[in-house]
Gaussian input, Z-matrix of N, CA and C with variables (Angstrom, degrees):
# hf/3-21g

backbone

0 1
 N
 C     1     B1
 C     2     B2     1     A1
 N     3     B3     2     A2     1     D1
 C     4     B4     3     A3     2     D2
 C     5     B5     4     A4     3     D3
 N     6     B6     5     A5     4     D4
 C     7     B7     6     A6     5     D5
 C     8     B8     7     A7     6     D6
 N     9     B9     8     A8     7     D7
 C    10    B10     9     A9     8     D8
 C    11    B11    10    A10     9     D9
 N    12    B12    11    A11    10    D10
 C    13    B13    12    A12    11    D11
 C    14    B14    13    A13    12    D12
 N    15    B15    14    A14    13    D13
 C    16    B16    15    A15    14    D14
 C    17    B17    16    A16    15    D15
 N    18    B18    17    A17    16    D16
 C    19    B19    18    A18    17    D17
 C    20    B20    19    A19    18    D18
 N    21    B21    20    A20    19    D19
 C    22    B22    21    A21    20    D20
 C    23    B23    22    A22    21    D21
 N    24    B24    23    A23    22    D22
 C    25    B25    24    A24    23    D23
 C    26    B26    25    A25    24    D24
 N    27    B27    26    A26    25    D25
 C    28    B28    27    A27    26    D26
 C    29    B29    28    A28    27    D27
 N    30    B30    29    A29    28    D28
 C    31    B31    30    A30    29    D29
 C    32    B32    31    A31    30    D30
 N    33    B33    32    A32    31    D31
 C    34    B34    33    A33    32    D32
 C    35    B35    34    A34    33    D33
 N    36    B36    35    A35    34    D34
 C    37    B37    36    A36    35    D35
 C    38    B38    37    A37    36    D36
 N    39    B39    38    A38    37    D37
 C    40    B40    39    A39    38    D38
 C    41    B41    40    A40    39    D39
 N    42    B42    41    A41    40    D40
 C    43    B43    42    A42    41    D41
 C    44    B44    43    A43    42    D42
 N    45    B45    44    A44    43    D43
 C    46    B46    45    A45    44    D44
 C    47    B47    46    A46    45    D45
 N    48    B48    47    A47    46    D46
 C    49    B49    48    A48    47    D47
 C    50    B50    49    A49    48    D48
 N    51    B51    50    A50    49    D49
 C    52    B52    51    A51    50    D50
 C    53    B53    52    A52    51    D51
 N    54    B54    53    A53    52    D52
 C    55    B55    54    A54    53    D53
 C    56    B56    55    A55    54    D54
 N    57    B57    56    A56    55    D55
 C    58    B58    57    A57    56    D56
 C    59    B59    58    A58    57    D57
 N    60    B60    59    A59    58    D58
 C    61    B61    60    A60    59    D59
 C    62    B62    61    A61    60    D60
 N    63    B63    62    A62    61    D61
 C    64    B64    63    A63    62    D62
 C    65    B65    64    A64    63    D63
 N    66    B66    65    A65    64    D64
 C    67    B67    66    A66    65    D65
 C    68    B68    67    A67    66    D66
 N    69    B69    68    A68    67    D67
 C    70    B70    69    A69    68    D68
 C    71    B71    70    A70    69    D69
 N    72    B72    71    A71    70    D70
 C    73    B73    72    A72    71    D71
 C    74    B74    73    A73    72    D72
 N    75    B75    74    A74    73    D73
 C    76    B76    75    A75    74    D74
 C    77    B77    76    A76    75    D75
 N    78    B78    77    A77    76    D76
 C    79    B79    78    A78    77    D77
 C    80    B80    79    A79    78    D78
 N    81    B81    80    A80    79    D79
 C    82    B82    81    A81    80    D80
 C    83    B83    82    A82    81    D81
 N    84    B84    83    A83    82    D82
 C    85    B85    84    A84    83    D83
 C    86    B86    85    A85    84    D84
 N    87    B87    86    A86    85    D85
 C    88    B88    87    A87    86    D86
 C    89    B89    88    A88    87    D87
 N    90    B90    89    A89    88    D88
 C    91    B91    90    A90    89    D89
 C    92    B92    91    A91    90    D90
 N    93    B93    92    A92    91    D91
 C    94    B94    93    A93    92    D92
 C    95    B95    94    A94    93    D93
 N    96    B96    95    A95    94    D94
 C    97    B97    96    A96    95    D95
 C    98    B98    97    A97    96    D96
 N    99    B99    98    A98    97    D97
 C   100   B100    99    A99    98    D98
 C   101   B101   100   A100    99    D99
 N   102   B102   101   A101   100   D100
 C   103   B103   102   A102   101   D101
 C   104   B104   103   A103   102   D102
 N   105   B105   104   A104   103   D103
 C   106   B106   105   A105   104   D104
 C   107   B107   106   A106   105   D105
 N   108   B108   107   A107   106   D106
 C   109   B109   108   A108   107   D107
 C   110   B110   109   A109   108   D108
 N   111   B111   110   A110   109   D109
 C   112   B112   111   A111   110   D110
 C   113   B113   112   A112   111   D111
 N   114   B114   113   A113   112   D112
 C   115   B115   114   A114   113   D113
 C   116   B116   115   A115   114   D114
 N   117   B117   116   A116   115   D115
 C   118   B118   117   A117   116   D116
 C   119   B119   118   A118   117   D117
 N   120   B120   119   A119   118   D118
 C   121   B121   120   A120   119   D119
 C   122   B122   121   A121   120   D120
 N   123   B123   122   A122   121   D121
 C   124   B124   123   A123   122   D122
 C   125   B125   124   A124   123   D123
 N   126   B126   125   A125   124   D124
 C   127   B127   126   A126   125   D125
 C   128   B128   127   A127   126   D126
 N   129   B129   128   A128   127   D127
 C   130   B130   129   A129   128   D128
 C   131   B131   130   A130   129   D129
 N   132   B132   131   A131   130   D130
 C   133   B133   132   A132   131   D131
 C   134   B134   133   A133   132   D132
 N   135   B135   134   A134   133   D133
 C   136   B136   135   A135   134   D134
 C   137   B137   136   A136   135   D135
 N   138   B138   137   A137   136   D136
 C   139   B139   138   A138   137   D137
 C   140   B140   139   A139   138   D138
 N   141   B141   140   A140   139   D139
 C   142   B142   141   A141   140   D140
 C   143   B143   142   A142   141   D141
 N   144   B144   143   A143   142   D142
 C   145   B145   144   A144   143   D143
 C   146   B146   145   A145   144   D144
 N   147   B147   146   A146   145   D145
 C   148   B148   147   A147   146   D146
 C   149   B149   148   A148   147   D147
 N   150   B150   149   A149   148   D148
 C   151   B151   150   A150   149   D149
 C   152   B152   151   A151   150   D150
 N   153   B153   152   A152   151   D151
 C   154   B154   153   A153   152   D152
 C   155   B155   154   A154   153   D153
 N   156   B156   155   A155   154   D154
 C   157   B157   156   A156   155   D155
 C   158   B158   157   A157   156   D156
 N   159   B159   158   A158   157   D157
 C   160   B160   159   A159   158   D158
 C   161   B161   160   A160   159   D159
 N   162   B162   161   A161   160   D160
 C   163   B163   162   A162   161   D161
 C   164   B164   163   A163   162   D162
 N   165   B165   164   A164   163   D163
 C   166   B166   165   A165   164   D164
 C   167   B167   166   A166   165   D165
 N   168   B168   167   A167   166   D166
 C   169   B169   168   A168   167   D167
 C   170   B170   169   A169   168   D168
 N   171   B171   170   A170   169   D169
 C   172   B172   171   A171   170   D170
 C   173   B173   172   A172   171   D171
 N   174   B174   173   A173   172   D172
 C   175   B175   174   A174   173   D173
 C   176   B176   175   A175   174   D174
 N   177   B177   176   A176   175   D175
 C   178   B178   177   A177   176   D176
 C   179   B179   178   A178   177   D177
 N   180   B180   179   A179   178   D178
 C   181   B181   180   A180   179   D179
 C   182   B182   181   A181   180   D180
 N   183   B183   182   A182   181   D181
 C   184   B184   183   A183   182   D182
 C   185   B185   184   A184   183   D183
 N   186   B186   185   A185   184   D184
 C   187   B187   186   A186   185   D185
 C   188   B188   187   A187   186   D186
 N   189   B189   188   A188   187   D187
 C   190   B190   189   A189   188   D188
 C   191   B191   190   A190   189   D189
 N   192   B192   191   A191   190   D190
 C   193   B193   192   A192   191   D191
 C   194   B194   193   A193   192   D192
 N   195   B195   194   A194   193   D193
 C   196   B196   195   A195   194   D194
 C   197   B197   196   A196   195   D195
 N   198   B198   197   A197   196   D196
 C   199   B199   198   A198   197   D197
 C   200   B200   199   A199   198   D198
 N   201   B201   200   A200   199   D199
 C   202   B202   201   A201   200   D200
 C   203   B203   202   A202   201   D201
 N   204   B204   203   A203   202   D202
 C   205   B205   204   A204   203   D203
 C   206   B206   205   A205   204   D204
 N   207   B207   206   A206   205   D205
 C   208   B208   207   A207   206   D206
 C   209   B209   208   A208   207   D207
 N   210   B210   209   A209   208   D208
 C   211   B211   210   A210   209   D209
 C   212   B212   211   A211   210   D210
 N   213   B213   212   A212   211   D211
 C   214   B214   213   A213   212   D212
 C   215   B215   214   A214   213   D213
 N   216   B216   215   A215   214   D214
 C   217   B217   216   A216   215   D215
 C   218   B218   217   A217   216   D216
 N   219   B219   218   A218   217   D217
 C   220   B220   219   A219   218   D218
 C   221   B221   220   A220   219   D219
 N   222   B222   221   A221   220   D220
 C   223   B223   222   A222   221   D221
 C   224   B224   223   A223   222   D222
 N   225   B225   224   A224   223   D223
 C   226   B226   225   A225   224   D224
 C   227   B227   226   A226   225   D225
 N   228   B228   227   A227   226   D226
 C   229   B229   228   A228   227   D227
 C   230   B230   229   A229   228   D228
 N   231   B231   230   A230   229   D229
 C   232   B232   231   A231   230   D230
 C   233   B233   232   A232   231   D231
 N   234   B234   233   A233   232   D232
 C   235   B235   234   A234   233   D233
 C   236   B236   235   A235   234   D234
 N   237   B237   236   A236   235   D235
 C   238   B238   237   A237   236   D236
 C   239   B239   238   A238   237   D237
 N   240   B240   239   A239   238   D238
 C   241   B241   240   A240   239   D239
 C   242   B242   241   A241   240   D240
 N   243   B243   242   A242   241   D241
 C   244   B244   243   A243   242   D242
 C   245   B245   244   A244   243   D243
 N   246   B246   245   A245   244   D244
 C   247   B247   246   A246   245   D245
 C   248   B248   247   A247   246   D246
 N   249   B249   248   A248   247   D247
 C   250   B250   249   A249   248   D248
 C   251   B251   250   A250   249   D249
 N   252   B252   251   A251   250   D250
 C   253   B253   252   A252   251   D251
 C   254   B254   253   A253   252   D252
 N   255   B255   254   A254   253   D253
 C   256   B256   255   A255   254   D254
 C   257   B257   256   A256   255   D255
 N   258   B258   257   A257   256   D256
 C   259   B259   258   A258   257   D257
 C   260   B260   259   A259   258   D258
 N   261   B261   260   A260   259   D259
 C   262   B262   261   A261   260   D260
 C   263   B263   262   A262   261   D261

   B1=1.4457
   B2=1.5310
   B3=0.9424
   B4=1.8749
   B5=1.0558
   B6=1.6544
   B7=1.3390
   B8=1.2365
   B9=1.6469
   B10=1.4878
   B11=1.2521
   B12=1.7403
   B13=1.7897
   B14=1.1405
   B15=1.5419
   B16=1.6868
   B17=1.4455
   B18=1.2422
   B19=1.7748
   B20=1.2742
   B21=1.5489
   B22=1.4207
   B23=1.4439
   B24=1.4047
   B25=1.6877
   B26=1.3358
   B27=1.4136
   B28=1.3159
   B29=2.1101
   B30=0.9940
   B31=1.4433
   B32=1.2633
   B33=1.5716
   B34=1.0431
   B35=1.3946
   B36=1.5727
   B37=1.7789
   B38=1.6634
   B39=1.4275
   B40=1.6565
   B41=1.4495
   B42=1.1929
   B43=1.9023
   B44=1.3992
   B45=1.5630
   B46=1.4733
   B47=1.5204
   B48=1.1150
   B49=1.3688
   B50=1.5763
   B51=1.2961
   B52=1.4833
   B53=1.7602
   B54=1.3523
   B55=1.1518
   B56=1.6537
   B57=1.0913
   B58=1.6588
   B59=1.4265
   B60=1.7348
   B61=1.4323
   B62=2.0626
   B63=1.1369
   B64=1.7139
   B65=1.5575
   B66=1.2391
   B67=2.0051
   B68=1.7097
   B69=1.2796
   B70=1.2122
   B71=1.6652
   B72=1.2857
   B73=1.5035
   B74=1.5737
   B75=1.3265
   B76=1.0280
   B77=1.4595
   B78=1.6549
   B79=1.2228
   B80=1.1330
   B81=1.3246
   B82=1.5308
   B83=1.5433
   B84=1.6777
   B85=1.4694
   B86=1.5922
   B87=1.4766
   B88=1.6344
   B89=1.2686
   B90=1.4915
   B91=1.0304
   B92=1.8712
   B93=2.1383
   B94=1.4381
   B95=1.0863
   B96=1.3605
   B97=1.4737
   B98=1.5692
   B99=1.1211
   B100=1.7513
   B101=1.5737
   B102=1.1296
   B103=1.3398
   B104=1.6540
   B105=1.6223
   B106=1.6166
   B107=1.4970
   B108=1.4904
   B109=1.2522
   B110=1.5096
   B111=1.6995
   B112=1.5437
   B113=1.2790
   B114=1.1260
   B115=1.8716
   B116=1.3808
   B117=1.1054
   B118=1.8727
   B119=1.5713
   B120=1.1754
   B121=1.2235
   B122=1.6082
   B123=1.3405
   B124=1.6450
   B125=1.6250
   B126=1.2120
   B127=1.4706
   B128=2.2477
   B129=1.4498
   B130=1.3294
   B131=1.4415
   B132=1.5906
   B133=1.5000
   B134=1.6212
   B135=0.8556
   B136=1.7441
   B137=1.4800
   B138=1.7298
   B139=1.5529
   B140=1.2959
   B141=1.1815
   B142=1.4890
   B143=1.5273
   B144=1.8032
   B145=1.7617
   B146=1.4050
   B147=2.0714
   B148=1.1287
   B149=1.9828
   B150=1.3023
   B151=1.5522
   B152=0.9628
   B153=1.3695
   B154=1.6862
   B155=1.1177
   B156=1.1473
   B157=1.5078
   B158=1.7394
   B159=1.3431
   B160=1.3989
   B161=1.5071
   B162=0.9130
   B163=2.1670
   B164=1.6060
   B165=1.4050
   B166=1.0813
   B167=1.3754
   B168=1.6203
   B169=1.1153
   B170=2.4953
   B171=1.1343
   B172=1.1455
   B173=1.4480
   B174=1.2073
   B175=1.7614
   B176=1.1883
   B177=1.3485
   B178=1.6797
   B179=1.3000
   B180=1.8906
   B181=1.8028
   B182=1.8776
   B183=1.5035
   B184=1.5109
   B185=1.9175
   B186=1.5252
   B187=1.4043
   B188=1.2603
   B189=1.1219
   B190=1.7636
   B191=0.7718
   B192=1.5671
   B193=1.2633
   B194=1.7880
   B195=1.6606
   B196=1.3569
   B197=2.3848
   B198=1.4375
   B199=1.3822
   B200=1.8721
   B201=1.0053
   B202=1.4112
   B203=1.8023
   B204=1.2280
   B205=1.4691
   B206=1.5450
   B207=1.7469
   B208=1.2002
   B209=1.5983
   B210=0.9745
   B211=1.8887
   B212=1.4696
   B213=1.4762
   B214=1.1995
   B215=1.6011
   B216=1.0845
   B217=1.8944
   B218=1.3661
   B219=1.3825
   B220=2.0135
   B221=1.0134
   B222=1.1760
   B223=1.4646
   B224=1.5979
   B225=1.2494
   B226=1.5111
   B227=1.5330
   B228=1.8484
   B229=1.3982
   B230=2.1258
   B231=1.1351
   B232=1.8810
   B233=1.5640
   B234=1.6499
   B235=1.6530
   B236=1.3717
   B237=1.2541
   B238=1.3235
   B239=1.5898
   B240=1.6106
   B241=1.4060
   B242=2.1777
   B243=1.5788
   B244=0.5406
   B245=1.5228
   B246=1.7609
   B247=0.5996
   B248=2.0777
   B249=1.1916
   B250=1.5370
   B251=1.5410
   B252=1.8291
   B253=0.9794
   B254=1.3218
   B255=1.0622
   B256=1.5160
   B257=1.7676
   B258=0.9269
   B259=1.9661
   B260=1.4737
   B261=1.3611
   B262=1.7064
   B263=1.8382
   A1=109.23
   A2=122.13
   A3=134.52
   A4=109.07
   A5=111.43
   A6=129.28
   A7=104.95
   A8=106.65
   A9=111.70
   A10=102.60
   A11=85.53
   A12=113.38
   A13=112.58
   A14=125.92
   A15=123.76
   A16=119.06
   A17=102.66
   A18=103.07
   A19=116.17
   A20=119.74
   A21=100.56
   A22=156.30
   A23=85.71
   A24=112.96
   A25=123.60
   A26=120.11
   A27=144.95
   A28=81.31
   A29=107.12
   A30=126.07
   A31=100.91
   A32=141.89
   A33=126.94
   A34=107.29
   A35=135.72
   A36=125.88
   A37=102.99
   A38=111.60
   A39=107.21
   A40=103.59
   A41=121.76
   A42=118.07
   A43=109.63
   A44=118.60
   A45=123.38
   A46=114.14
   A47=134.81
   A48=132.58
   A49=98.54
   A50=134.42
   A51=125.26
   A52=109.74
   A53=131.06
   A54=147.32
   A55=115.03
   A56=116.07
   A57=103.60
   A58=119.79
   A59=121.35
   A60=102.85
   A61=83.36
   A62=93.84
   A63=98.60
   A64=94.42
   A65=90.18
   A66=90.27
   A67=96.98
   A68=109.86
   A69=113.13
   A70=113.72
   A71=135.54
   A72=140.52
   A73=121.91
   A74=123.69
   A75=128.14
   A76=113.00
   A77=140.21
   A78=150.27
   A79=103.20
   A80=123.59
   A81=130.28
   A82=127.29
   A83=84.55
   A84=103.48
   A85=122.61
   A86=100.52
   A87=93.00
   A88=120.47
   A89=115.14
   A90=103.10
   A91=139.35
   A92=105.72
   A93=98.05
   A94=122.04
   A95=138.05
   A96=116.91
   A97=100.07
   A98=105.51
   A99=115.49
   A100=84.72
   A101=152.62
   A102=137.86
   A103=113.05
   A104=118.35
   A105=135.81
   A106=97.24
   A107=113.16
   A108=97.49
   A109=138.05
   A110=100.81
   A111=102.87
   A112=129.40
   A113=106.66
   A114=126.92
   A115=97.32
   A116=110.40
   A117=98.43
   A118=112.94
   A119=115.31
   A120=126.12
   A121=102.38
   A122=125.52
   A123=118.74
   A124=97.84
   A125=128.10
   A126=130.03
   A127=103.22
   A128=109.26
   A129=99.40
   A130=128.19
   A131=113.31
   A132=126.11
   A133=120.92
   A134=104.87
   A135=124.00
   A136=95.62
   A137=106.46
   A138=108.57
   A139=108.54
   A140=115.06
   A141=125.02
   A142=123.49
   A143=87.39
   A144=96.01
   A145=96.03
   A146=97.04
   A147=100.76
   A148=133.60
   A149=104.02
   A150=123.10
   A151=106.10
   A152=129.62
   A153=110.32
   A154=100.87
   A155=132.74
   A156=132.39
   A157=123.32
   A158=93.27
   A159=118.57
   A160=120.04
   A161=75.00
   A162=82.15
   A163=90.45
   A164=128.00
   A165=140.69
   A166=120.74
   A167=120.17
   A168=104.59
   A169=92.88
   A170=100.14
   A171=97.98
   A172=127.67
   A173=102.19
   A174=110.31
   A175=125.05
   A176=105.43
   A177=104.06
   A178=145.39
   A179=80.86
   A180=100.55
   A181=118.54
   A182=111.41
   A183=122.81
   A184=75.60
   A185=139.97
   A186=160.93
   A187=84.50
   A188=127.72
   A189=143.21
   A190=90.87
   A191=121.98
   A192=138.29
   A193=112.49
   A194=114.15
   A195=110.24
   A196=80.60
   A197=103.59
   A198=117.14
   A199=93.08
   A200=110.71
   A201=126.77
   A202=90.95
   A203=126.43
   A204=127.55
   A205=115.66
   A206=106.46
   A207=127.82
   A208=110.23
   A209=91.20
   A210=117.39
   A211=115.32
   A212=114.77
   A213=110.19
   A214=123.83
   A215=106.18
   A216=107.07
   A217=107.56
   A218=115.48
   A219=113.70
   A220=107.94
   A221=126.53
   A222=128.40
   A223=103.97
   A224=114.52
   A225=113.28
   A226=124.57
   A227=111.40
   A228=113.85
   A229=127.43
   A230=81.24
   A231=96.96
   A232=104.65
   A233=98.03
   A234=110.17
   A235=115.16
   A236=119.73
   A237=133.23
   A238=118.85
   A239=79.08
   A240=107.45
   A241=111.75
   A242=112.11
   A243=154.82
   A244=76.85
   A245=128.03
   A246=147.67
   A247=123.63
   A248=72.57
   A249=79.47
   A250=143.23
   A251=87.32
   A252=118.93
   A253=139.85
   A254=121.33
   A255=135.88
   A256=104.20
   A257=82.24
   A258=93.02
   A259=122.81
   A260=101.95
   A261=112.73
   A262=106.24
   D1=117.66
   D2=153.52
   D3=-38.69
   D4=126.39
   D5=162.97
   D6=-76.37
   D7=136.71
   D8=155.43
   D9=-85.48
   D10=138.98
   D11=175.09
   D12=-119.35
   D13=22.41
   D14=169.37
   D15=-60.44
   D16=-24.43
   D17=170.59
   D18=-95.44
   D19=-25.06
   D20=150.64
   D21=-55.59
   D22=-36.67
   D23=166.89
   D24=-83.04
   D25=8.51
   D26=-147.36
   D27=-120.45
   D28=-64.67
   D29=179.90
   D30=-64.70
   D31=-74.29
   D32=-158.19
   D33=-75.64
   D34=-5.97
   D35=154.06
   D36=-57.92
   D37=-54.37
   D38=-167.56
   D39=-61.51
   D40=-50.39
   D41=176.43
   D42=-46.03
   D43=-67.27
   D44=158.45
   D45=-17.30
   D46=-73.82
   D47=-154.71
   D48=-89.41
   D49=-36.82
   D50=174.82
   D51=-60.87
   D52=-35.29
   D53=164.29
   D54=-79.94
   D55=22.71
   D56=163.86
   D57=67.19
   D58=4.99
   D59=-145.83
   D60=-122.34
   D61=177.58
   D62=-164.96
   D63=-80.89
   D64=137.41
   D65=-173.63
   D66=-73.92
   D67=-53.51
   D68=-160.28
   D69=-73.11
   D70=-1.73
   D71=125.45
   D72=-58.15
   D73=-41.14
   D74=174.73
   D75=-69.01
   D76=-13.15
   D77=163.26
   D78=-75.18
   D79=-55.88
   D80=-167.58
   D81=-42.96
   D82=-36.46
   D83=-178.65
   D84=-95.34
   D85=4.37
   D86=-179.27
   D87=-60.28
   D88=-58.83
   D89=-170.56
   D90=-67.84
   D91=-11.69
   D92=147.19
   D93=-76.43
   D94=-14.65
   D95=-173.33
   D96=-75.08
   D97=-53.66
   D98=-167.92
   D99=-52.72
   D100=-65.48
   D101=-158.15
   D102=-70.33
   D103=-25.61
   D104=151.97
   D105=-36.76
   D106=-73.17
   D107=-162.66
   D108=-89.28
   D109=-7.62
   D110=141.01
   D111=-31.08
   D112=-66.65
   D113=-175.36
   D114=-54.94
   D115=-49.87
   D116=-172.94
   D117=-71.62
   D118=-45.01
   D119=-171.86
   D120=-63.51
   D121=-28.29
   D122=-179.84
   D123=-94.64
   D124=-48.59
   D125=-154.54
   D126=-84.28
   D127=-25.10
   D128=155.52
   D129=-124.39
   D130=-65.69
   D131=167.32
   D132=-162.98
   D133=151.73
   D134=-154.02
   D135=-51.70
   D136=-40.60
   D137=-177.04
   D138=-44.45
   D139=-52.44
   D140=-143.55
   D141=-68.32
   D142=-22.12
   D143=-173.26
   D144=-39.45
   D145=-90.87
   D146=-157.18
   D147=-38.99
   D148=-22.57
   D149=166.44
   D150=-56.81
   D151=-39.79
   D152=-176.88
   D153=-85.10
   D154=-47.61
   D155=174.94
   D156=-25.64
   D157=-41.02
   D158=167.24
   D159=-79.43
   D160=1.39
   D161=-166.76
   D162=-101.68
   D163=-70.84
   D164=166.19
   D165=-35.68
   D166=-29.47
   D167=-172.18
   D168=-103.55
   D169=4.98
   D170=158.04
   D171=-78.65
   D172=-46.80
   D173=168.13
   D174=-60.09
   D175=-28.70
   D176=165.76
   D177=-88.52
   D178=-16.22
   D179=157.45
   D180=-40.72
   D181=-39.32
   D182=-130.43
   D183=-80.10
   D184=-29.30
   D185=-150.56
   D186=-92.18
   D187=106.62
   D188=179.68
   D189=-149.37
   D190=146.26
   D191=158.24
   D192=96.01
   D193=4.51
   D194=-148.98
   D195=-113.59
   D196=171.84
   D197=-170.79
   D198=-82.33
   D199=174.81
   D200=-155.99
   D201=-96.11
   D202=-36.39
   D203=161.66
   D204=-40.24
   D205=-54.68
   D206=-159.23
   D207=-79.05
   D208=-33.32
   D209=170.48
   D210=-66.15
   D211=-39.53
   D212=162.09
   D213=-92.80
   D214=-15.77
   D215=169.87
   D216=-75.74
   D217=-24.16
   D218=161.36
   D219=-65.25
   D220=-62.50
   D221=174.42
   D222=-31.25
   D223=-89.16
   D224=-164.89
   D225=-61.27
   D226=-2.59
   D227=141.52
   D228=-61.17
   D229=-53.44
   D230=170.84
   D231=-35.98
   D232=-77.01
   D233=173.33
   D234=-21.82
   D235=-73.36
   D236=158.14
   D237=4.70
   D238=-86.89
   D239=-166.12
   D240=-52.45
   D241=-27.08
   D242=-129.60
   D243=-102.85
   D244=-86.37
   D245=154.86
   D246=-8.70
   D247=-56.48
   D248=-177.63
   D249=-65.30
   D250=-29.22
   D251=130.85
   D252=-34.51
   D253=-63.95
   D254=156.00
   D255=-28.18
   D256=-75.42
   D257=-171.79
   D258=-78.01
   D259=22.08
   D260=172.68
   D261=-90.39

């Protein structure tokens, strides 16, 4: 059964707009991060999700200046990378 995420996405517009950041990129991406931090949270420790989450969303800070497409194809490089990790 599918989780409803209307209150998640409900939250990450209000975080979005109190933080400056494009809501509608910041939607886009819920559902890899939330699935990012599944993977981390089963494959090392619960701590860690949200830390990488944070980690990832540091690296993508450094991508300024780039289109909201391009912003999310960094993103889903990070993920990746992120990932791969996982399975090393």
């Amino acid at each position: 059964m599918a989780q409803d995420l209307s209150s998640t996405y409900e939250w990450v517009e209000k975080a979005a707009a109190a933080l400056s950041i494009d809501k509608d990129l910041a939607r886009e991406m819920v559902p890899e991060l939330l699935e990012l931090t599944r993977e981390v949270a089963h494959n090392q420790a619960r701590p860690a999700a949200p830390l990488t989450a944070f980690l990832v969303g540091l690296a993508f800070e450094s991508d300024t200046g780039a289109s909201a497409s391009e912003q999310a194809a960094h993103l889903r490089r990070l993920i990746a990378q992120v990932r791969a990790l996982l399975e090393a």
